[in-house]
C-alpha positions in Angstrom: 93.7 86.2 131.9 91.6 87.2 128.9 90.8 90.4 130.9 94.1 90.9 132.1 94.8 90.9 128.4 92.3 93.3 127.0 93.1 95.9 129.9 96.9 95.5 128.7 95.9 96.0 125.1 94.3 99.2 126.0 96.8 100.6 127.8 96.9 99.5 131.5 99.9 98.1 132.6 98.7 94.6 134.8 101.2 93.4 137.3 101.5 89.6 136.4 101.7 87.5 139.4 99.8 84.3 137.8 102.3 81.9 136.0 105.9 81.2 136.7 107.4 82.4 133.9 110.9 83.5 134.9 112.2 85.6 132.0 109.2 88.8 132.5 111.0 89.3 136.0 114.8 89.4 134.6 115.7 85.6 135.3 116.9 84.1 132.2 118.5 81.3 130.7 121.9 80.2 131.3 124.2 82.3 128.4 125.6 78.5 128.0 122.4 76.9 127.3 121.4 79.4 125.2 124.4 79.8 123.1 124.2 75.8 122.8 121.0 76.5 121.0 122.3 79.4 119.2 125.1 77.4 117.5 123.2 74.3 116.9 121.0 75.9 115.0 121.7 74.9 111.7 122.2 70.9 112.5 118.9 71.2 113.6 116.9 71.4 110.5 115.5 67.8 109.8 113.7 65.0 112.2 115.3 63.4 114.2 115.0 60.2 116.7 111.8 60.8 117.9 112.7 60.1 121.8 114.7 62.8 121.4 118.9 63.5 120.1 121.6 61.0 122.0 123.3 63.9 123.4 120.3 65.4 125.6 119.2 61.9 126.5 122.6 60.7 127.6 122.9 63.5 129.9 119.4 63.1 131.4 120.6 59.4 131.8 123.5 60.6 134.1 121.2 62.9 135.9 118.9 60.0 136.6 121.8 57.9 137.9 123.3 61.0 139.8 119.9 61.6 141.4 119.4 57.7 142.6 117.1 56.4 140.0 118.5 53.1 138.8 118.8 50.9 135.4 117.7 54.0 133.6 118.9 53.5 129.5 118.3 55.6 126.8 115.0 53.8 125.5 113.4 54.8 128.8 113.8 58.4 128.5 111.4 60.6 126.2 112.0 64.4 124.7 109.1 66.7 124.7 107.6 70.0 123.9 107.9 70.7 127.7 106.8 68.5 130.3 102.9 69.5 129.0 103.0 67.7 125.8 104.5 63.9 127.7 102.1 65.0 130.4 99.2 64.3 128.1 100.9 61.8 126.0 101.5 59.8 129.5 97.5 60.0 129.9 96.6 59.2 125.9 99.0 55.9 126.2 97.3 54.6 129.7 93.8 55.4 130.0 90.8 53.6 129.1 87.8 55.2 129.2 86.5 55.3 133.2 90.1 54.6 134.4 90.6 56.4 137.6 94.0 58.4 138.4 94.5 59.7 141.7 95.4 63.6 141.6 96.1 66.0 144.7 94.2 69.0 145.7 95.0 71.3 145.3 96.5 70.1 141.7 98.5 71.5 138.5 95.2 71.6 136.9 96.5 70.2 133.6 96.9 66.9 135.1 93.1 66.7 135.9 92.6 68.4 132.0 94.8 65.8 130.4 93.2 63.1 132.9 89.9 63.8 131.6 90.8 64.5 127.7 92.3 60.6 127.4 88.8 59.5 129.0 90.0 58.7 132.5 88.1 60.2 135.8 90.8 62.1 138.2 90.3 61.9 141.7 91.5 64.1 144.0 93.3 63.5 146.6 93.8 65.4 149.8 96.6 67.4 151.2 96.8 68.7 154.6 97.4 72.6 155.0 97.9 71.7 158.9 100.7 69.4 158.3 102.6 72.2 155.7 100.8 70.6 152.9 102.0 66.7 152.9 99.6 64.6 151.3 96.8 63.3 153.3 97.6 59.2 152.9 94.2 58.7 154.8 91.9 60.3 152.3 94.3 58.6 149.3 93.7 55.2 150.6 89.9 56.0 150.9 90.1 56.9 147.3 91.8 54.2 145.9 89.6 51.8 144.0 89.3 49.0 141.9 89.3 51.3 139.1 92.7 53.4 139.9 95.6 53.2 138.0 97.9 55.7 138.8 99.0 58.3 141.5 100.1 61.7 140.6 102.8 62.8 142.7 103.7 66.4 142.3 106.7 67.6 144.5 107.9 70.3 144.7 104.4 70.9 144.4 102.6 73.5 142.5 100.7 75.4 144.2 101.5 75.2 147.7 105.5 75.2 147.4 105.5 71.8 149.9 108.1 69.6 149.6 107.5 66.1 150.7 109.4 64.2 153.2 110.9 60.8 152.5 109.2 59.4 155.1 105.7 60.3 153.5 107.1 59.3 149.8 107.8 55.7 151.5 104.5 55.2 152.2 103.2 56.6 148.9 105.6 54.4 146.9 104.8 51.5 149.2 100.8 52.1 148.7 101.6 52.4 145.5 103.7 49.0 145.1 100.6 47.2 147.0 97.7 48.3 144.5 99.9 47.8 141.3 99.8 52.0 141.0 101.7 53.7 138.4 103.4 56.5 139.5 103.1 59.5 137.8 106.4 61.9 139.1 105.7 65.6 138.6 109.5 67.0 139.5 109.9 70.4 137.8 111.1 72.4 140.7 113.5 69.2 141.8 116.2 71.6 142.0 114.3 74.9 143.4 114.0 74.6 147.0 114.9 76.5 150.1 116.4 76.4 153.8 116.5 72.8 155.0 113.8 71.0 152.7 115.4 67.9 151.0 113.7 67.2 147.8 114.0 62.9 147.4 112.7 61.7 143.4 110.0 59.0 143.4 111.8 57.1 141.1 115.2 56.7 143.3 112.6 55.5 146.8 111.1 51.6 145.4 112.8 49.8 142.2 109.4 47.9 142.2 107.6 50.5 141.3 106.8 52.0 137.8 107.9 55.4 137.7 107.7 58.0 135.7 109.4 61.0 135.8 108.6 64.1 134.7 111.2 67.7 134.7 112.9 69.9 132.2 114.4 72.9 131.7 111.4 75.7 131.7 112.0 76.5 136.2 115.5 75.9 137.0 117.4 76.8 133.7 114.3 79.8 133.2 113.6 78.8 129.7 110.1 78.2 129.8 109.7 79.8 126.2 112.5 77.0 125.0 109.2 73.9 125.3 111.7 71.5 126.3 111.0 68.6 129.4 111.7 64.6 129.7 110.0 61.8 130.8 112.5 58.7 132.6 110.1 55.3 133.0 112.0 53.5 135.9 110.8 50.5 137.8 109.9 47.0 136.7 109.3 48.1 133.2 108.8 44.3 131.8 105.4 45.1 133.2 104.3 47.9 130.7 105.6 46.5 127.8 101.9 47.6 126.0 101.9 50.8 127.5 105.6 51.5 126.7 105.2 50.4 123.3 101.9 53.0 123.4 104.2 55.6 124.1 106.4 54.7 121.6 103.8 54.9 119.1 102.4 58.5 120.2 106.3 59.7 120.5 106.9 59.0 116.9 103.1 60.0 115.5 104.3 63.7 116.3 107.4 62.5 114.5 109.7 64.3 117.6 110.1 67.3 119.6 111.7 70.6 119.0 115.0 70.2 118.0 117.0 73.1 118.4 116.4 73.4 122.1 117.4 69.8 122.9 120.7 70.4 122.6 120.5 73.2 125.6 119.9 70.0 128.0 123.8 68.6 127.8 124.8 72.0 128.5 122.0 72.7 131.5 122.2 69.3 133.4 126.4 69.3 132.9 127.2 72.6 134.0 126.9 75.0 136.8 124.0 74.6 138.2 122.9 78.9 138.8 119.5 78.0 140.2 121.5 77.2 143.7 122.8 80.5 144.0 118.9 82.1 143.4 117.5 79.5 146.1 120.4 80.3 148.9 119.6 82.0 151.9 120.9 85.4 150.1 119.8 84.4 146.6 116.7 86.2 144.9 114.3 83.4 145.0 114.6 82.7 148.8 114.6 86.7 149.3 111.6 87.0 147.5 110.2 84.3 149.2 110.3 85.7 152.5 109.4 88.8 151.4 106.2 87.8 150.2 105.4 85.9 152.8 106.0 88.0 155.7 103.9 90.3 153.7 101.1 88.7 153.2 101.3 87.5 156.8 101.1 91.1 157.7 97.5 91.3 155.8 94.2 91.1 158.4 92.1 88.4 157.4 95.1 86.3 155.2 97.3 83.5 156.5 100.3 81.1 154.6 102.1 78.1 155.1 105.8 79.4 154.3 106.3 77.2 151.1 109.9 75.0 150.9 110.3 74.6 147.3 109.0 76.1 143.7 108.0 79.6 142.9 104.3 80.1 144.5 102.5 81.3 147.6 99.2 79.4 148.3 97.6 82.2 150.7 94.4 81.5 152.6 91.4 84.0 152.7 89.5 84.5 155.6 86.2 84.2 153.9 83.6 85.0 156.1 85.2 88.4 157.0 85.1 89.7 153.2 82.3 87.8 152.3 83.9 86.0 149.9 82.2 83.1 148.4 83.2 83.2 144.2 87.0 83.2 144.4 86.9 84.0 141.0 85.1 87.2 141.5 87.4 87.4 143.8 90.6 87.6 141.4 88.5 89.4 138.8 87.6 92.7 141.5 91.4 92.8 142.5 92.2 92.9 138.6 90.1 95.8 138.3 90.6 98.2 141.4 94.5 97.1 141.8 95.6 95.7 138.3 96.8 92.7 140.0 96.3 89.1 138.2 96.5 86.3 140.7 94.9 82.5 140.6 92.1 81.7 142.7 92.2 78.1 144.5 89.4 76.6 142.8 91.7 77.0 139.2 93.5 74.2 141.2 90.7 71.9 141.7 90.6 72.8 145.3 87.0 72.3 146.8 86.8 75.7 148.9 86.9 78.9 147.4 89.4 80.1 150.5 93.0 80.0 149.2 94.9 82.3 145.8 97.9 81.4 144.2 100.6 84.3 144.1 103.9 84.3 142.2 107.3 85.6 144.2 109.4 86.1 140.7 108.7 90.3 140.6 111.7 91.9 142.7 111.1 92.3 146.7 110.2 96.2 146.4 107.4 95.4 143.3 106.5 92.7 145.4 105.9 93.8 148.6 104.1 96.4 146.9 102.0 94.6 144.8 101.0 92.9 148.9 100.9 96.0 150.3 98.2 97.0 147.4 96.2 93.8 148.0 95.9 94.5 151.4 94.5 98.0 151.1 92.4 96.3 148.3 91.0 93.8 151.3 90.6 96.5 153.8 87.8 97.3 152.3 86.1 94.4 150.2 83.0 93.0 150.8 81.9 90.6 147.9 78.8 91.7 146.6 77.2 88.3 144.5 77.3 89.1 141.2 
C-alpha cells in the first residue's frame, strides 16, 4: 500500500483492487441515509448515551428480532466507530493475558491484530478450500483447549466470499455451547450474497450461547467513510455480567461514537434495502462477480472457488509453475510492471503463500481488464528471490 501510494503521488495512476471500499467504484450511500445525516447535523453537536442514540439502537433492535435473534433490548446493543473499534473493544473487555481465541484461516487479519493487542494468543482455525471454504470443524476441535475462550465466526466471510451453511453453524454453535465458547459473529456482508446461498446469523441458531454480533453500515449501505457498525450480545447474558459490565466501562471511556452518522442507521435498516438489487442475478455486484471469476478461471496456472457472498475473490496460484515462494513479492512485482494492488494470502494469516485476494467493485470492462493484465503479467513471471 505504501508503494501504491508513493507511485500515485508521483503521478501513476494504480488500479485499486485491495479494500472494499465501495464509493472509489461509483457505489454510494443511500441519498436517504445520507440526507438523514445531512439534516441531523446540528442535533449532533454534544455527547451523547454512550451505547449509542435510542433511535439507531431501536432499529438495530427490530433488525435483530426480524433476523431471528431473540430477547435482544437496548442495553445489549453497542454503537461504534465501525465494526473495527467494538472489534477491539470486544478483545480489551475479555482477554487475559495467554487467553486463546480461535480465529479462521484465512482471517480478517484485524481479528488476529486485536487478538494479540488485548494480550490473548489467536489460533487459527482451518477452512477447507475443497468443501467451498466451510470451516474445517476437525482441525477446530483439535484446536480447542483449555485455554480457549472464544470462536470467531466470520460469514460472509472475508476473504474467500463463503457463506456457511446452517448445518455447519449447528455444529459450530453446538461445539461452542459444549466448551462454554463465546461467539464472536463477524456479519458485515449479512445482506451481500448471491444465487442460492442463504446467509443464517449465529445469534438466531442456539439461545444458549453468548453471541455477539457484529455488522453496520460501511458494505451494504456503501458508507464505509461514515465509521458506523453495532455490536448485539445475545445468549444467556446472566453469564457475562463482568465482561458486560467491561464493555460498559470501555463504551463510556471513549465517552461515545460518532454522532452524526448514527442517525443514518433508522433510515438504512428501515428502508429499501438497494443492496438486493446490486446482488441479483442482473445486479452489478453479481455481474461483476462472474465476471471476474470466469476471468481469472481463464488465467494458466490460477484457479477460484466461485465466492457466494461479500465483495472478494480468493484466487489460488499455481506456485511451482511461477516459482513463487514470497507472495508478497509477489503483489509487489505485479504493482510495478502492471500497476495493480492486490492482497497476498499470507496478509490473511494463511500458512501458504499460494492464494491473493482481489476486489470485484471496479466495473466488468476495468475489471476484466485489470485480469486480462494479470494474466499477461503471469505469462511471463518467474520469481526471482530477492
Amino acid at each position: 500500500m505504501d508503494e501504491a501510494k508513493r507511485l500515485e503521488e508521483n503521478g501513476t495512476p494504480v488500479l485499486n483492487l485491495n479494500i472494499g471500499n465501495p464509493a472509489p467504484f461509483g457505489f454510494l450511500t443511500p441519498e436517504g441515509v445520507a440526507r438523514a445525516v445531512a439534516q441531523n447535523l446540528g442535533s449532533s453537536q454534544g455527547y451523547v448515551d454512550a451505547k449509542g442514540i435510542t433511535s439507531a439502537r431501536q432499529a438495530i433492535q427490530r433488525e435483530a428480532d426480524r433476523i431471528g435473534i431473540p430477547h435482544v433490548e437496548l442495553d445489549d446493543i453497542y454503537v461504534g466507530n465501525g465494526v473495527s473499534e467494538l472489534i477491539v473493544m470486544s478483545m480489551q473487555g475479555l482477554l487475559n493475558t495467554g487467553d486463546e481465541v480461535l480465529v479462521p484461516t484465512p482471517d480478517y487479519p484485524l481479528w488476529s491484530a486485536a487478538i494479540r493487542l488485548a494480550g490473548g494468543v489467536p489460533v487459527h482455525y482451518r477452512c477447507d478450500e475443497a468443501a467451498d471454504w466451510q470451516p474445517d470443524m476437525t482441525d477446530l476441535r483439535a484446536k480447542t483447549s483449555s485455554r480457549t475462550v472464544a470462536v470467531v465466526v466470520i460469514n460472509p466471510n472475508n476473504p474467500t466470499g463463503a457463506v456457511y451453511t446452517r448445518e455447519l453453524l449447528e455444529v459450530m454453535l453446538g461445539w461452542a455451547r459444549q466448551h462454554s465458547l463465546i461467539v464472536l459473529a463477524d456479519e458485515i456482508y449479512s445482506k451481500i450474497t448471491y444465487d442460492d446461498a442463504d446467509f443464517i446469523p449465529c445469534g438466531s441458531i442456539d439461545e444458549n450461547v453468548l453471541v455477539l454480533t457484529f455488522d453496520g453500515l460501511s458494505k451494504t449501505y456503501r458508507a464505509a467513510g461514515f465509521r458506523t457498525g453495532w455490536m448485539i450480545i445475545s445468549g444467556p447474558k446472566h453469564l457475562a455480567r463482568d465482561y458486560i459490565d467491561g464493555l460498559n466501562v470501555l463504551a463510556a471511556m471513549r465517552l461515545c461514537s460518532n454522532v452524526p452518522t448514527q442517525h443514518g442507521i433508522e433510515v438504512a435498516l428501515n428502508g429499501y434495502q438497494s443492496i438486493y438489487a446490486l446482488t441479483s442475478v442482473e445486479g452489478e455486484f453479481c455481474q461483476q462477480r462472474d465476471a471476474a471469476w470466469e476471468a481469472l478461471c481463464e488465467i494458466d496456472g490460477i484457479q477460484c472457488v466461485k465466492p457466494k457472498g461479500a465483495l472478494y475473490l480468493f484466487p489460488k496460484i499455481d506456485v511451482s509453475k511461477f516459482n513463487i515462494l514470497d507472495d508478497e513479492q509477489f503483489v509487489f512485482d505485479l504493482l510495478h510492471e502492471k500497476r495493480i494492488l492486490i492482497v497476498q494470502g499470507t496478509a490473511f494469516n494463511y500458512p501458504e503463500p499460494d492464494h491473493f485476494r482481489i476486489v470485484f467493485l471496479p466495473a466488468k470492462d476495468e475489471l476484466t481488464f485489470a485480469i486480462s493484465q494479470l494474466g499477461e503479467f503471469l505469462s511471463g513471471y518467474k520469481q526471482i528471490q530477492r
